[in-house]
C-alpha positions as CSV (number, residue, x, y, z in Angstrom):
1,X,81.0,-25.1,-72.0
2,X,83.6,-23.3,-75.2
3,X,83.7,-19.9,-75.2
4,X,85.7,-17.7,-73.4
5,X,85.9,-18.1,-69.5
6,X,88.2,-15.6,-67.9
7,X,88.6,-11.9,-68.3
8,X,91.7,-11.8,-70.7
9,X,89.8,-13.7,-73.3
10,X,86.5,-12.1,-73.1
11,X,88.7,-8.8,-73.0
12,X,90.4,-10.0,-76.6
13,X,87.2,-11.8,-77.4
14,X,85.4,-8.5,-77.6
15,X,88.4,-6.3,-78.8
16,X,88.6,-8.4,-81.9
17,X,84.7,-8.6,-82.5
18,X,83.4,-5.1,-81.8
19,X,86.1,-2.7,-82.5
20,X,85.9,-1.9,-86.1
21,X,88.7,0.7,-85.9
22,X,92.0,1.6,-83.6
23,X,89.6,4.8,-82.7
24,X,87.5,2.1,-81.2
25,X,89.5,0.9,-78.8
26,X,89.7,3.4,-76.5
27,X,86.1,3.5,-76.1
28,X,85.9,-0.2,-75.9
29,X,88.6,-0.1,-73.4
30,X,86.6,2.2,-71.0
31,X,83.4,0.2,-71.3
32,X,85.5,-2.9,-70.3
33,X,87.2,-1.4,-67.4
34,X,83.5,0.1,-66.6
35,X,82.0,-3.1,-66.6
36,X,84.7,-4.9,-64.6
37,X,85.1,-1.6,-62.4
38,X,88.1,-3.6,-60.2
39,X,90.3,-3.7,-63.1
40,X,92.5,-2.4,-65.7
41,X,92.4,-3.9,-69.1
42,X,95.0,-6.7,-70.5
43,X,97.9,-4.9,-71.5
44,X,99.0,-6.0,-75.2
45,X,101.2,-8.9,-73.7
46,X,104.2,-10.0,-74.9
47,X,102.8,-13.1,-73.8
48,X,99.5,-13.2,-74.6
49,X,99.1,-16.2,-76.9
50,X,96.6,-15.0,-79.4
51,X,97.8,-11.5,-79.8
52,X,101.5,-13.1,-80.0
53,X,100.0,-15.6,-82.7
54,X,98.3,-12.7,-85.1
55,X,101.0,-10.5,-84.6
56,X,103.7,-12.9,-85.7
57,X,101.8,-14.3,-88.8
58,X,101.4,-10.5,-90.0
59,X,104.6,-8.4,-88.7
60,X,107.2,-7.8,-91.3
61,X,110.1,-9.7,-90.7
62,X,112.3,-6.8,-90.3
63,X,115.4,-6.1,-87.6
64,X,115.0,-5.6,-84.2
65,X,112.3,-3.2,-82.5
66,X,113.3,-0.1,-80.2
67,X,113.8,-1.4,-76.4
68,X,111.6,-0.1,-74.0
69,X,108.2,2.2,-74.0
70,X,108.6,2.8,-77.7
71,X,109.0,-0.5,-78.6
72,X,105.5,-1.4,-76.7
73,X,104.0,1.4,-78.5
74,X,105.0,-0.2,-81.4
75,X,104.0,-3.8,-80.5
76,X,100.5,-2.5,-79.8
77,X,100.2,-0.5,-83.3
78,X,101.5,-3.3,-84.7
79,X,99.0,-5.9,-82.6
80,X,95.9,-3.4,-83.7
81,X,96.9,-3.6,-87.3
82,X,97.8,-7.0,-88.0
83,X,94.8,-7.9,-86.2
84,X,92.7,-5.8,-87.9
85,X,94.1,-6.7,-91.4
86,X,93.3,-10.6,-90.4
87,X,89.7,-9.6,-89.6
88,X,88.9,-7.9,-93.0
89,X,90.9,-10.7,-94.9
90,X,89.0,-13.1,-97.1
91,X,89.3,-16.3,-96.2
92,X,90.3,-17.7,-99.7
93,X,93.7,-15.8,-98.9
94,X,94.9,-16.7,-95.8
95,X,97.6,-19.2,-95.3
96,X,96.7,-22.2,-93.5
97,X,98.3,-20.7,-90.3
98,X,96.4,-17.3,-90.5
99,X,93.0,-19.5,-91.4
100,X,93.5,-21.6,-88.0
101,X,94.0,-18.6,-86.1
102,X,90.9,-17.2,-87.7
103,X,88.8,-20.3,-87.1
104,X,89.8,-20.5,-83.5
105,X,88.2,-16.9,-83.1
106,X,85.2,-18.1,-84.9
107,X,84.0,-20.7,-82.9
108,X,84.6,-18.8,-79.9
109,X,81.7,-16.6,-80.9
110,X,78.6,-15.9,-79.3
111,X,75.7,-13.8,-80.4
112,X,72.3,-12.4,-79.5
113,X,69.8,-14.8,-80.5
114,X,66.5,-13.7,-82.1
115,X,63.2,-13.6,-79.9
116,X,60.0,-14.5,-80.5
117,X,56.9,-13.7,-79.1
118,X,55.2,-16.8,-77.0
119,X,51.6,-17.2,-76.7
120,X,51.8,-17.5,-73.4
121,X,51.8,-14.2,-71.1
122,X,53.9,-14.0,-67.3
123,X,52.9,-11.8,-64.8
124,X,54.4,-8.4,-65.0
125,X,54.3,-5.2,-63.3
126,X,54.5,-3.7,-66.6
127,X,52.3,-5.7,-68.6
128,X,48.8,-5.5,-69.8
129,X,45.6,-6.2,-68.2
130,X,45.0,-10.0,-68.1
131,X,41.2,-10.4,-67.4
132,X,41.4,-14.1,-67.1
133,X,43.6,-14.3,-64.4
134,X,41.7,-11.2,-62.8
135,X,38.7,-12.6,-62.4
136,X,39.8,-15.8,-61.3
137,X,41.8,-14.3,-58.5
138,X,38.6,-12.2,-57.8
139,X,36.5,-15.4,-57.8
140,X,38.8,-16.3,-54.7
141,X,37.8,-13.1,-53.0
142,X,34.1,-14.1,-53.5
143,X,33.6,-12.2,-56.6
144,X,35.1,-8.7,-55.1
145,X,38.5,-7.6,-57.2
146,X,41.4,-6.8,-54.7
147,X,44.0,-6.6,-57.5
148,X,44.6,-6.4,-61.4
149,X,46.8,-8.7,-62.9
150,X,49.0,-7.7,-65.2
151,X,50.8,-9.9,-67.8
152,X,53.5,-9.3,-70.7
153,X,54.4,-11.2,-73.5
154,X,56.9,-14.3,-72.6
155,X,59.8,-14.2,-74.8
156,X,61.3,-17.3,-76.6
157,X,64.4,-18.1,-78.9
158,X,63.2,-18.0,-82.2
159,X,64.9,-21.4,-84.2
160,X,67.5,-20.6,-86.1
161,X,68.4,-23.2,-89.2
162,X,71.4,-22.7,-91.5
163,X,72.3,-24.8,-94.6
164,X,75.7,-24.5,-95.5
165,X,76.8,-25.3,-99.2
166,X,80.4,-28.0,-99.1
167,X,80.6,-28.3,-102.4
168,X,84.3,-27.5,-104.3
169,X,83.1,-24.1,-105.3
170,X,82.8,-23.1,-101.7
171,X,86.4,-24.3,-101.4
172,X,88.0,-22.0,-98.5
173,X,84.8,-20.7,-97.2
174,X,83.0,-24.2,-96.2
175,X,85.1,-24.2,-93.4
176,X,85.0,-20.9,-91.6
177,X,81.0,-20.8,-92.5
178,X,80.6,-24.5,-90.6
179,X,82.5,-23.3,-87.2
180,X,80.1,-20.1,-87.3
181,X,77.2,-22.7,-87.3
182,X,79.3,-24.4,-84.5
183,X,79.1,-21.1,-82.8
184,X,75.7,-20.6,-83.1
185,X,74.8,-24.2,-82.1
186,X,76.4,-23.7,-78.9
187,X,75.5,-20.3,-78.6
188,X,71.6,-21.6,-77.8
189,X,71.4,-25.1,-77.6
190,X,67.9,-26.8,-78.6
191,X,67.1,-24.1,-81.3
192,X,69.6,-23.8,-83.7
193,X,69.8,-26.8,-86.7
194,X,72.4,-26.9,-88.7
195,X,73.0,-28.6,-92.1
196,X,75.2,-29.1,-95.3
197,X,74.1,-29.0,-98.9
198,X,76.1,-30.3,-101.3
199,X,75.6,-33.5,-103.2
200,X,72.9,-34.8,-100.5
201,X,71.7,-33.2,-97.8
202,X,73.1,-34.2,-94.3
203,X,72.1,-33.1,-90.4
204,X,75.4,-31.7,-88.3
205,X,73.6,-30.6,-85.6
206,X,74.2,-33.9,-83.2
207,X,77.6,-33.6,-84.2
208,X,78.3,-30.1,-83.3
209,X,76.8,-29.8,-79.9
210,X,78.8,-30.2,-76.7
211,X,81.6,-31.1,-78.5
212,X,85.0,-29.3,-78.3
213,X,85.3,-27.3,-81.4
214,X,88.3,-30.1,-83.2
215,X,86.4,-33.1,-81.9
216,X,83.0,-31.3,-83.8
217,X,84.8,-30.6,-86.9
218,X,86.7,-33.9,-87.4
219,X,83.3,-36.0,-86.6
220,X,81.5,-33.7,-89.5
221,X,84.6,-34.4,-91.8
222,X,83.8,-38.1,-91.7
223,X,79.8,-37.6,-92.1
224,X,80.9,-35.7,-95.4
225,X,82.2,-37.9,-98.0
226,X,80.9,-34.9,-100.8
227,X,82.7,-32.4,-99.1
228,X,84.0,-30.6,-101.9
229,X,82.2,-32.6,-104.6
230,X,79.0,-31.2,-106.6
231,X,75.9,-29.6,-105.3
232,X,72.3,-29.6,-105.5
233,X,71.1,-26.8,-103.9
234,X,67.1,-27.6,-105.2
235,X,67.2,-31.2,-104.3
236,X,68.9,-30.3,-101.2
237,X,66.6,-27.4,-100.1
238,X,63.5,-29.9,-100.9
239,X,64.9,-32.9,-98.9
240,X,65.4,-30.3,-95.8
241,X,61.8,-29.2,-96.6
242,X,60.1,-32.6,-96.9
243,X,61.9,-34.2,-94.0
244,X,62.1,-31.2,-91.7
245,X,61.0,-27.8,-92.3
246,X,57.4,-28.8,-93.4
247,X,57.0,-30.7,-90.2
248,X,57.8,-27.6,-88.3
249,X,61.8,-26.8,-88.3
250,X,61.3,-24.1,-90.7
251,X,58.0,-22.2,-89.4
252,X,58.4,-19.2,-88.3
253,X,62.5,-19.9,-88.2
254,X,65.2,-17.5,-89.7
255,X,66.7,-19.7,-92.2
256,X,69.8,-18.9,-93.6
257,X,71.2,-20.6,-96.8
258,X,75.5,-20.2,-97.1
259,X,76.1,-21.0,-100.8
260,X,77.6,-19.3,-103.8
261,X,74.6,-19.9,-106.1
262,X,76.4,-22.5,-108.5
263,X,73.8,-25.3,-109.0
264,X,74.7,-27.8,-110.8
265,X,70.9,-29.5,-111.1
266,X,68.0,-27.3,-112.3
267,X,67.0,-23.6,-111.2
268,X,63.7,-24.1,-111.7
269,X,63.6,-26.3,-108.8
270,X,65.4,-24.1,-106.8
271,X,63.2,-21.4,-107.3
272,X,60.4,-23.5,-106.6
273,X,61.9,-24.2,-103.1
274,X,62.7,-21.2,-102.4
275,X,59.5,-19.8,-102.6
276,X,58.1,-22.8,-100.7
277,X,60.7,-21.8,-97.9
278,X,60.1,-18.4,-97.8
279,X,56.2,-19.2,-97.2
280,X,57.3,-20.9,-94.2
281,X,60.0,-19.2,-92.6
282,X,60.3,-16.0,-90.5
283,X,62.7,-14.7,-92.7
284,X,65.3,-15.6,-95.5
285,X,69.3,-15.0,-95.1
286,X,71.4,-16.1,-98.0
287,X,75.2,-15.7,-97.7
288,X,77.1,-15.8,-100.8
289,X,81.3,-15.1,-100.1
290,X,81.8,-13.6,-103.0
291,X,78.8,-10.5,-102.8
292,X,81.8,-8.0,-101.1
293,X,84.4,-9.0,-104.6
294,X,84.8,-5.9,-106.6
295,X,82.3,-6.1,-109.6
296,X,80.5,-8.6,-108.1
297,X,77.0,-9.4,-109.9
298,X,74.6,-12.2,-109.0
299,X,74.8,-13.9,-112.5
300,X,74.7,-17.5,-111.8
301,X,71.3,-19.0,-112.5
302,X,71.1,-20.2,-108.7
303,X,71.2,-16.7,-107.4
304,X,68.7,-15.5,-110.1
305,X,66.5,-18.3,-109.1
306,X,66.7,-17.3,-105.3
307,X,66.8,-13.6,-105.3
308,X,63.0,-13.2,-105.5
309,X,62.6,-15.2,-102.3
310,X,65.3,-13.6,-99.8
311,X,64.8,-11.0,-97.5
312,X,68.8,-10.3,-97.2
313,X,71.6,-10.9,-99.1
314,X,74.6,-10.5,-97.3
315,X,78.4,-11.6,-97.6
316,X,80.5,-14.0,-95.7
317,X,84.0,-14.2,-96.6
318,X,85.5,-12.7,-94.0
319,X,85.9,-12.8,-90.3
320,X,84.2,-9.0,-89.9
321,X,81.6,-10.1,-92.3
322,X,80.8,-13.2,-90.3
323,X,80.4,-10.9,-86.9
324,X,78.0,-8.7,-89.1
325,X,76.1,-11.9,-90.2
326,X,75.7,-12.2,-86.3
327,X,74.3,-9.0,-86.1
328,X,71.9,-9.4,-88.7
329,X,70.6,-13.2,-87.4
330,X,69.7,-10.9,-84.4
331,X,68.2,-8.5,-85.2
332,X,66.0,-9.8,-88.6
333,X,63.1,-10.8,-86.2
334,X,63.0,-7.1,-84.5
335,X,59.3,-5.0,-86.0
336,X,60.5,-2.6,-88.3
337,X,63.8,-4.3,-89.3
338,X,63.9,-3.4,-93.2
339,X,65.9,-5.9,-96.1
340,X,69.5,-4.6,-96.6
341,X,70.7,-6.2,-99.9
């Protein structure tokens, strides 16, 4: 099963996703140590790999460090920062090393999947009256009622269906975007579908399950020969919805679309999609890298086009705004959740 398995790397796992600032760490340090209650938390090893990894790939190359205490207080700084600045870093910058250390923490994620309300009730002392299930047990007392039967809601995963865009304008995003949808595969198996859009329209989601994370990757590199080429996000989005989301994949699902908006076939068609997906999804996530770019304005005709039909429009072109996509995937489905834009 990937993911992390022992307590230094859901320590660092965590660290890295849900502190947003060094003044977090104390306070994620203390929940840790809460939670664990027998230990103390990982120090900031000299030998920890990951830490060892970030910190090298960021650290100036300057002279040698102070011996002793000081120079572990300034290993950890230096560890917070660098790993900091790597999580708020766009992915088109990175070097290739600093992108594979990235990618590596990406596929180790795991997030809270969206619920969804069953039709079916289980017994519960909380629950509601079920008077079915009353009177049928008071039909076994000969008609007298010894006891009410109370029943809740049963909760479900709600599905889950991303379509990421391959195509050479998502050049240095494509990548990270397809080992979040390997994270989120394997984060619920059986109810999260994930596809590309670039050129044609093709089905990953036999390719990234149960697979280790490089075996996944390298089996979608060879089902992509457009990786990289043009897209067609209408004729994509139609193909998914003809094949697949009209026969059910899409009802009720949270869909989200992982494209910058260049289409290279009509908007009008895209448009047209997008309104027949939004009539039969839960709700609409569209991802576009470059929405946190200074002076960013959704000019392209494929963002006009699909605008009118998305309930969030959020960025992803960065590890931190990946964890926040995360966030947003699981909560969407939650009554009162309003559209942040």
């Amino acid at each position: 099963m990937p993911g992390p398995c022992t307590r230094c790397s859901i320590y660092w796992a965590g660290r890295f996703t849900l502190c947003a600032s060094r003044e977090d760490l104390a306070i994620y340090e203390d929940s840790f140590c809460a939670f664990f209650a027998d230990i103390t938390p990982p120090p900031v090893p000299v030998d920890d790999p990951v830490e060892q990894r970030v910190t090298g790939l960021l650290a100036p190359r300057g002279g040698e460090e102070a011996a002793g205490a000081q120079q572990g207080k300034e290993t950890q700084a230096l560890s917070a920062n660098a790993m900091e600045i790597l999580r708020q870093r766009d992915f088109a910058t990175m070097s290739r090393a600093e992108l594979t250390e990235v990618l590596h923490l990406i596929e180790a994620l795991r997030f809270r999947h969206p619920l969804r309300q069953s039709r079916y009730r289980r017994a519960s002392h909380l629950g509601r009256l079920h008077a079915q299930r009353t009177v049928r047990a008071a039909i076994e007392q000969h008609g007298e009622i010894t006891r009410l039967v109370l029943a809740s809601a049963d909760l479900r995963p709600r599905r889950c269906v991303l379509l990421i865009d391959v195509s050479g304008s998502m050049k240095g995003y494509a990548e990270p975007l397809l080992r979040f949808g390997y994270a989120m595969a394997n984060t619920v198996p059986g109810v999260t579908e994930v596809f590309s859009l670039g050129s044609r329209l093709a089905r990953l989601t036999p390719l990234l399950c149960g697979q280790a994370p490089q075996a996944a990757m390298g089996a979608v590199t060879r089902a992509l020969p457009d990786w990289g080429g043009g897209t067609r996000l209408g004729t994509g989005l139609q193909g998914f919805l003809d094949t697949w989301g009209q026969r059910g994949m899409a009802r009720g699902a949270i869909v989200v679309i992982a494209s910058d908006g260049w289409e290279s076939g009509g908007a009008e068609l895209l448009a047209e999609q997008m309104a027949r997906l939004r009539r039969l999804a839960h709700r609409v996530i569209w991802v576009n890298p470059h929405k946190s770019s200074e002076g960013y304005e959704p000019v392209t005709a494929g963002m006009r086009a699909a605008l009118p039909h998305v309930d969030a429009f959020v960025g992803g072109a960065s590890l931190a705004e990946l964890v926040a996509l995360g966030h947003v995937i699981g909560s969407v489905a939650e009554p009162g959740w309003h559209c942040r834009t």
